[in-house]
C-alpha positions, 0 to 999 in steps of 0.5 A, a space after each residue: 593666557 588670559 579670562 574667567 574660568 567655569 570648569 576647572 574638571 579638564 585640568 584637574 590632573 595639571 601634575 599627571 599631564 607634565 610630570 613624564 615631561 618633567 616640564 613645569 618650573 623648568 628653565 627658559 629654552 632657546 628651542 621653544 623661545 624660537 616657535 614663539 617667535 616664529 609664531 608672533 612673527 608670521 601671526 603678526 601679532 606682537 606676542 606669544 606664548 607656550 603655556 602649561 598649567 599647575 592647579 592655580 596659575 598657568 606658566 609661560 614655557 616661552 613668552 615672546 613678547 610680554 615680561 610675566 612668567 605666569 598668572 592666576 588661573 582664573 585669568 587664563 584664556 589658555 585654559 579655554 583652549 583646554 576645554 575646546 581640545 582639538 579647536 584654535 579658539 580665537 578672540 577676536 575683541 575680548 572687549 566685547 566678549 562677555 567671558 572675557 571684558 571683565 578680564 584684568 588683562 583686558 580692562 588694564 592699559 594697554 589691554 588684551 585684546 586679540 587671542 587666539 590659541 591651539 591645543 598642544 597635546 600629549 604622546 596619549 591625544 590629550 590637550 594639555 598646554 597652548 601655544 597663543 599669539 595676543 594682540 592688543 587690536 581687534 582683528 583676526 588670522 588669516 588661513 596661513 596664520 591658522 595653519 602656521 599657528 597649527 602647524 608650530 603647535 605641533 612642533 612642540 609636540 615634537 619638542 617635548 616628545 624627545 624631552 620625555 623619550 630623553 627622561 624615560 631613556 635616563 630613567 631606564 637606564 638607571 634602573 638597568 645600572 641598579 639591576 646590573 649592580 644587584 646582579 653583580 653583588 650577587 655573582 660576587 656573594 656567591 663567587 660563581 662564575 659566570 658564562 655566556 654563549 654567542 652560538 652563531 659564532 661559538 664564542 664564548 665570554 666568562 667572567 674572572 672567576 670563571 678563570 680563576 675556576 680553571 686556573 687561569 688569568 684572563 690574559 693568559 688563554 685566547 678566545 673561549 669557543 665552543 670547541 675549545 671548552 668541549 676539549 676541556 671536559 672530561 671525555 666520559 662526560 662531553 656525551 652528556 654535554 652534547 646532549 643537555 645544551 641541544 636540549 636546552 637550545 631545541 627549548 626540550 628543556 627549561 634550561 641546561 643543568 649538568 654536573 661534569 669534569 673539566 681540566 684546569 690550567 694544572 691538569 687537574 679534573 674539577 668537578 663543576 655545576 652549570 646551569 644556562 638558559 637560552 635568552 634570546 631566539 631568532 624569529 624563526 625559533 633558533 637560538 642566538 644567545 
């Protein structure tokens, strides 16, 4: 919290530090409420605070202890934890350090007079928010408070860690739905039919047009294996079959590619393009999929 302000050059990038973290302006939360506590509790120090920053103000993630959300930068004593990166910076009487006695938060009743702070740093090792603990008297940590302080640090660390992981995960997975979509209209603009090969175990998935190709429902026929769909290609063409796909699963080839007969649920022989790749091997090089 709390202090004047020299260098403004570590905190220049405020927005491109939190936004993976979507963090600044967000809501109170019990999980970072309960570090602060934990940290006023064994610091003894009556509070603490989770800060980040924005470009003019610093904001209070959690404040234990002291009903203010935020305040102007240039009142900040985070903000020197930020320079020192990787130090706890401690205040131990900011009424006689000449940083800090002209501060409004010192100089008001009943004054901020204690302050020590660690650096909370982002999945990258860069510092850009604090964990601080304040008092009002002069005085200092022990050891175990310097440790626990440290140690609470980190796991806010940990917190916004699974925050961001949570983000990037939604945001995949949207991207994965949209490009699911797209594939999807495609397939249903072209009317193809589409298959796919689990070869350890032969079986093998296709979609509804690829029944309606055969002449088939998808509720009509039993599992599709390998074997059953060689006995439905024309006998003069399976030899040409046999070879493209182990062509195609040795990597010989770019891909399978074959025009050849198959029989419909009629009887009848169609005549159908196919085309596959090999998308996933085993480390060994074996084709899985």
């Amino acid at each position: 919290m709390l202090g004047t302000i020299k260098n403004n050059s570590s905190l220049k990038d405020f927005h491109k530090l939190t936004e993976p973290y979507r963090i600044l302006y967000s809501l109170e939360e019990e999980e970072y409420d309960q570090i602060t506590k934990l940290a006023s509790t064994y610091c003894e120090c009556p509070i603490s605070l989770i800060t980040f920053f924005d470009e003019k103000k610093q904001l209070f993630k959690s404040h234990h202890g002291l009903e203010v959300f935020e305040t102007p930068l240039e009142e900040s004593f985070c903000k020197h934890v930020i320079d020192k990166s990787d130090e706890l910076l401690i205040i131990n009487n900011a009424k006689k350090n000449q940083l800090f006695e002209n501060n409004p938060w010192v100089k008001a009743e009943p004054g901020v007079v204690f302050y020590a702070g660690y650096p909370i740093r982002n999945r990258e090792g860069v510092p850009f928010a604090v964990l601080c603990v304040i008092d009002y008297k002069a005085r200092n940590l022990n050891e175990i408070q310097k440790e626990t302080l440290k140690s609470l640090s980190f796991q806010v660390e940990q917190l916004l860690e699974l925050r961001r992981s949570k983000y990037e995960l939604e945001t995949l997975n949207s991207s994965i739905k949209e490009k699911n979509k797209f594939l999807e209209d495609i397939i249903e603009g072209t009317e193809a039919g589409t298959w796919e090969l689990e070869i350890q175990s032969g079986n093998i998935v296709i979609n509804e047009k690829w029944y309606e190709i055969l002449g088939y429902s998808s509720h009509s026929h039993d599992q599709i294996t390998l074997d059953i769909w060689k006995k439905m290609i024309f006998p003069q063409d399976l030899n040409s079959f046999e070879k493209e796909l182990k062509s195609c699963f040795l990597g010989g080839s770019d891909g399978f590619r074959l025009s050849y007969r198959m029989k419909n649920f009629q009887g009848d022989w169609i005549w159908v393009e196919n085309r596959a790749k090999v998308v996933k091997r085993a480390i060994d090089g074996k084709p899985l999929k």
